[in-house]
C-alpha positions in Angstrom: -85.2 107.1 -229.3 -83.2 104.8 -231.5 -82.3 107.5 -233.5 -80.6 109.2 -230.6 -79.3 105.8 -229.3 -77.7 105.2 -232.6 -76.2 108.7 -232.7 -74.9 108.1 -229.9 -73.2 105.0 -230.5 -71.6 106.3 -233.6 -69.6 109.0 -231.5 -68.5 106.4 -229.3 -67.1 104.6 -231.9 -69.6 101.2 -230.7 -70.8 99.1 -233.8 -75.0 99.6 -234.7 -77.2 97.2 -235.0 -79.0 96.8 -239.0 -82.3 98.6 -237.4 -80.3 101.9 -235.9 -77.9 101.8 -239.0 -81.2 101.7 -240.9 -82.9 104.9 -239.3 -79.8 106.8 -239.3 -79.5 106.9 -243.1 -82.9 107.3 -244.0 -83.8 110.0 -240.5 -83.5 112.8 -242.9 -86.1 112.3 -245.8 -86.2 108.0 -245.8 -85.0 108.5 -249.4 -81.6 108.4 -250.9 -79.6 111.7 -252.4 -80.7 112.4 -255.9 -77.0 112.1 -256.9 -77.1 107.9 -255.8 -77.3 105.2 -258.0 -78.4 102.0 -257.9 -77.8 99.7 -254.9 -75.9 96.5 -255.9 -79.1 94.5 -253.8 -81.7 96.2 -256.2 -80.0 95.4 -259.3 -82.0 91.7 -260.4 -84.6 92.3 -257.8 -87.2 94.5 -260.2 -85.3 97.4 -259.9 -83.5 99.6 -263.0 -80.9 101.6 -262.7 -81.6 103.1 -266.4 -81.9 106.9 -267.0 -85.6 106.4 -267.1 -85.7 105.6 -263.0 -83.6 108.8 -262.6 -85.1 111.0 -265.4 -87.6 113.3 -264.3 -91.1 111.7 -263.4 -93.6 112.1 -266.4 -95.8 115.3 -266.5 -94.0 116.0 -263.0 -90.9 118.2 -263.9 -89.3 117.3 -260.4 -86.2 114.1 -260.4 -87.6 111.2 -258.6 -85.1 110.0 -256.1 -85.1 106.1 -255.0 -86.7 105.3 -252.1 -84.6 102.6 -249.9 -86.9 99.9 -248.5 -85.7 97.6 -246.0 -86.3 94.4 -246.5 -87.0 91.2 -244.3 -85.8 87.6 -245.9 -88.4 84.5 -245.2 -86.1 81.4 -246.9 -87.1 77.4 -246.4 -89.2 75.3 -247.8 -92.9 74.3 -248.7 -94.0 75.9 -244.6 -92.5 79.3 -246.3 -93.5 79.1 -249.7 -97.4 78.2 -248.7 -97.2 81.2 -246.2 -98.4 83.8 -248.4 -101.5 82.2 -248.7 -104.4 83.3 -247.5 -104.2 84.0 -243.4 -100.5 82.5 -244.1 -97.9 83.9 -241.4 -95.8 85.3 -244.0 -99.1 87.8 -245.1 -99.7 88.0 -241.6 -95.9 89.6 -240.9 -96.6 91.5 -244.4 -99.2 93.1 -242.7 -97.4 94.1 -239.9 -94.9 95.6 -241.9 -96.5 97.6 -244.8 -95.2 100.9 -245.3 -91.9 99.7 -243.4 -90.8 96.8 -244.4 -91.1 94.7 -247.9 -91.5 90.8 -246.9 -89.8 88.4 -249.7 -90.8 84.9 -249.5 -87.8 82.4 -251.0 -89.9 79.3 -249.6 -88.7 76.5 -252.1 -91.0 73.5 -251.8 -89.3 70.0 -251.2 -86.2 71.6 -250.8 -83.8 70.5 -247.7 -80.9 72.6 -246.4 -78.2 70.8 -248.8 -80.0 72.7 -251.9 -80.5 75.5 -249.8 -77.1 76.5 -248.5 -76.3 75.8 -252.1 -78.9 78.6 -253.8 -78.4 81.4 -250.2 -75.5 83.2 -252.0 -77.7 83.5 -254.7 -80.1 85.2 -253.0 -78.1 87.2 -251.4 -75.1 87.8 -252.8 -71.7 89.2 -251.4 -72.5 92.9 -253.2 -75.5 92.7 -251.1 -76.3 95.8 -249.2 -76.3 94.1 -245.9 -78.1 97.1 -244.1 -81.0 96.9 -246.4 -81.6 93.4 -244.3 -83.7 93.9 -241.1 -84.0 89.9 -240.5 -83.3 86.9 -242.1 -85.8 83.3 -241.2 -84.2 80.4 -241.9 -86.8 77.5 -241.7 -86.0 74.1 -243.0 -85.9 70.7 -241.3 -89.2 68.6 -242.9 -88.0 67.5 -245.9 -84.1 66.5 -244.1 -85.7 64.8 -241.7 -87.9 62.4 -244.0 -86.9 58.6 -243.7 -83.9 57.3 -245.9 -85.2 54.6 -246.6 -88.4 55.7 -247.8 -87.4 59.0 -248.8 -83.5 59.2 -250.2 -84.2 62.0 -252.0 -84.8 64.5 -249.5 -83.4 63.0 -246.5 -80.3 64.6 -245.2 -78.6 62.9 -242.4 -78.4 64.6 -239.2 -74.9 65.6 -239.2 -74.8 67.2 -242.2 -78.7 69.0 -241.5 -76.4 70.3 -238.3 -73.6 71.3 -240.5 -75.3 72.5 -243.2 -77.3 75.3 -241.2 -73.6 76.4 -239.7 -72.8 77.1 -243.1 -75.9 79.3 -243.8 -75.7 81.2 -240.6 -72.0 81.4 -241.3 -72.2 83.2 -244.9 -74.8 85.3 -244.0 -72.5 86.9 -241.7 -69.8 86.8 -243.8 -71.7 89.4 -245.9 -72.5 91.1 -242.7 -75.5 90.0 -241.9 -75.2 89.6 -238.1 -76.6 87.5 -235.5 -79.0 89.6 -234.1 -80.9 89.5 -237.5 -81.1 86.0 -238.4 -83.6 83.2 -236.8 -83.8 79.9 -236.8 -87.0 78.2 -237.2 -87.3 74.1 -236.1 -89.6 71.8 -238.1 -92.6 71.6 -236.9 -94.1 68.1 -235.3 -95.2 65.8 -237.4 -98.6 64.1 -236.9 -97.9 60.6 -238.3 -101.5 59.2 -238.8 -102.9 62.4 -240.7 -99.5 62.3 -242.5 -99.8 58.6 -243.4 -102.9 59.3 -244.9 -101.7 61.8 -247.3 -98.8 59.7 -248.4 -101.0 56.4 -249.4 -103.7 59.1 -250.9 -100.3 59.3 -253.5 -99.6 55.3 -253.4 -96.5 56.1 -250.6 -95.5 54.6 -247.9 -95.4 56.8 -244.2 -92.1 58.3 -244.9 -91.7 60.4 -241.6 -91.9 59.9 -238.3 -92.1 62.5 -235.4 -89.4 61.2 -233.0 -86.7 61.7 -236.1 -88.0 65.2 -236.8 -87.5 66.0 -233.0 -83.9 65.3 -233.2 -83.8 67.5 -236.4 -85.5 70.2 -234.3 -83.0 70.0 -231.3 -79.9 70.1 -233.5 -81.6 72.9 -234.9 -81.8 74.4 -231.2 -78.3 73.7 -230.9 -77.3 75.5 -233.7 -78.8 79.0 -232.5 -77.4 78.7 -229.2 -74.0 78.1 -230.7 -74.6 80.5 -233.6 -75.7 82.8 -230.8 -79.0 83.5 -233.6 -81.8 83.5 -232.1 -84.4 80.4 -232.5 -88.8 79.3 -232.4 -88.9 76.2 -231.4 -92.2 75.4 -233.2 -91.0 71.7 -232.6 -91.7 72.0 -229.1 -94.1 74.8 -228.5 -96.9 73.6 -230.7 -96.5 69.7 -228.8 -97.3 71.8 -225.5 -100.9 71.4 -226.9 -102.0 67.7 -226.5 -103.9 67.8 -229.3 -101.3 69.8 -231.6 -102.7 68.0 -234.9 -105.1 71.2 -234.7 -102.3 73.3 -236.0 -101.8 70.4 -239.3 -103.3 70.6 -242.4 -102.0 67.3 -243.5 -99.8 66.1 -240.5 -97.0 67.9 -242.2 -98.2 71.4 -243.1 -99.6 73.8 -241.3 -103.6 74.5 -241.2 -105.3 78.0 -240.5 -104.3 77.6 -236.5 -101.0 77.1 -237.3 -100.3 79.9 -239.6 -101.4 82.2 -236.6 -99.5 80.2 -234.3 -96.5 80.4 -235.9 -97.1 84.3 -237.0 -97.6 85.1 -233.2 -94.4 83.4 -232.2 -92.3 84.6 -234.8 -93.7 88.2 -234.4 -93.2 88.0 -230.4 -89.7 87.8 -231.8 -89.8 90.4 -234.6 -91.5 93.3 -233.0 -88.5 94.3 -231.0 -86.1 94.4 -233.8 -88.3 95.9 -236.1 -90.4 98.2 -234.1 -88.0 101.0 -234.5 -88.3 101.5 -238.6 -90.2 104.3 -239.8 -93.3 104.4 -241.8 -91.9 105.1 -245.7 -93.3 108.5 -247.0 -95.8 110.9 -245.1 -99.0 110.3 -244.0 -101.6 111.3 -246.9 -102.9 114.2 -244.7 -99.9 115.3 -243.8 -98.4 116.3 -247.5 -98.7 119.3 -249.0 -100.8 119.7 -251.8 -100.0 122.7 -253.0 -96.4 121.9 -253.2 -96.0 118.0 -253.0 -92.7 117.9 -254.4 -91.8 119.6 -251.0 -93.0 116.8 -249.1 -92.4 113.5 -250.9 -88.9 114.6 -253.2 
């Protein structure tokens, strides 16, 4: 259906969105021509474009041709660097997505969004092939929103935390990254006693407090709605819970419950943009054994 939609579209001269762009190239054999070389995205990201990844696979006889993988972008902070732990929501999305999709967690711990929108080109730089990009998370907002006072390091003020996730939204789609594939994600609440804890467990003083994360979270709202990206108010949602310290590891991070929290929210968001990419390769029953080449080259 998206296939046709997208065919469709392309007569009419009517811009695609990154999904239908996606199954349009790859509708015919989800591989790329044996002629095609490297992608500029695959160059640095574990894949050669030496004569070896075009030479003819060993004890096979047939050229291999590369197989384009899609690819969905999970960038913030400790939240997104912890998520591929086990029952994380980044191995929860992983999951989803095998055989489609290849999840890449860029989840810097400590990190606030002045380093980030610093390091973003880097990880995706202009020669980028936008296209290979289903969706982009951009989740940052606990380490801005920590106390000056008590945390000059990684506070950010507000203005700039507002400015700075312009910017981000603002280069992705300067390398064509557009709206539609890019979501915010707000901090999440901050549970200030369980959170206290931790920080005099490491001779601190509380250096957060919930109230100034919730303005962190609505200029984060904001910022979507202007952006016109869309958003997961974690901030919000999870407080809809009286006792939301259940989805808190340590009052900052998020326990068991709130990895599947957050992967049920941000999938409820995912699913629709996603749902249209293939499965990469044929099912196992369905190749031919006595003449594989014919199915999988």
């Amino acid at each position: 259906m998206v296939e046709l939609v997208g065919a469709l579209k392309l007569r009419a001269g009517v811009p695609l969105t990154g999904v239908e762009k996606w199954v349009l190239m790859t509708r015919d054999s989800l591989i790329c021509p044996k002629s095609v070389t490297t992608p500029a995205w695959e160059k640095g990201h574990g894949v050669s474009d030496t004569a070896g990844h075009r030479a003819e696979i060993q004890g096979g006889g047939a050229r291999g041709r590369l197989l384009r993988w899609p690819r969905l972008l999970l960038f913030g902070d400790s939240i997104t660097e912890y998520s591929f732990q086990e029952n994380g929501w980044g191995t929860f999305l992983a999951e989803r997505l095998v055989r489609k999709c290849d999840v890449l967690n860029r989840g810097i711990s400590g990190y606030n969004t002045r380093w980030a929108k610093l390091i973003l080109p880097r990880l995706i730089p202009e020669s980028t092939s936008a296209d290979s990009i289903v969706a982009v998370t951009i989740f940052f907002g606990a380490n801005d929103s920590a106390l000056k006072e008590l945390n000059p390091k990684q506070h950010v003020p507000l203005e700039e935390y507002t400015a700075n996730l312009k910017s981000m939204v603002q280069y992705l789609k300067s390398v064509d990254i557009t709206a539609d594939r890019i979501i915010l994600i707000t901090p999440p609440p901050l549970e200030e006693s369980a959170w206290e804890k931790a920080c005099l467990a490491k001779g601190e003083k509380l250096n957060r407090c919930n109230g100034t994360t919730g303005q962190y979270a609505q200029a984060c709202v904001q910022v979507a709605r202007e952006c016109s990206t869309d958003v997961l108010d974690l901030w919000t949602l999870m407080q809809k819970d009286q006792d939301f310290s259940s989805y808190l590891s340590d009052g900052l991070h998020l326990s068991a419950k709130g990895n599947s929290f957050l992967a049920a929210q941000l999938w409820s968001r995912l699913e629709n943009k996603l749902s249209a990419l293939p499965s990469l390769l044929p099912y196992w029953r369905d190749v031919d054994h006595t003449n594989p080449e014919a199915s999988l080259l």
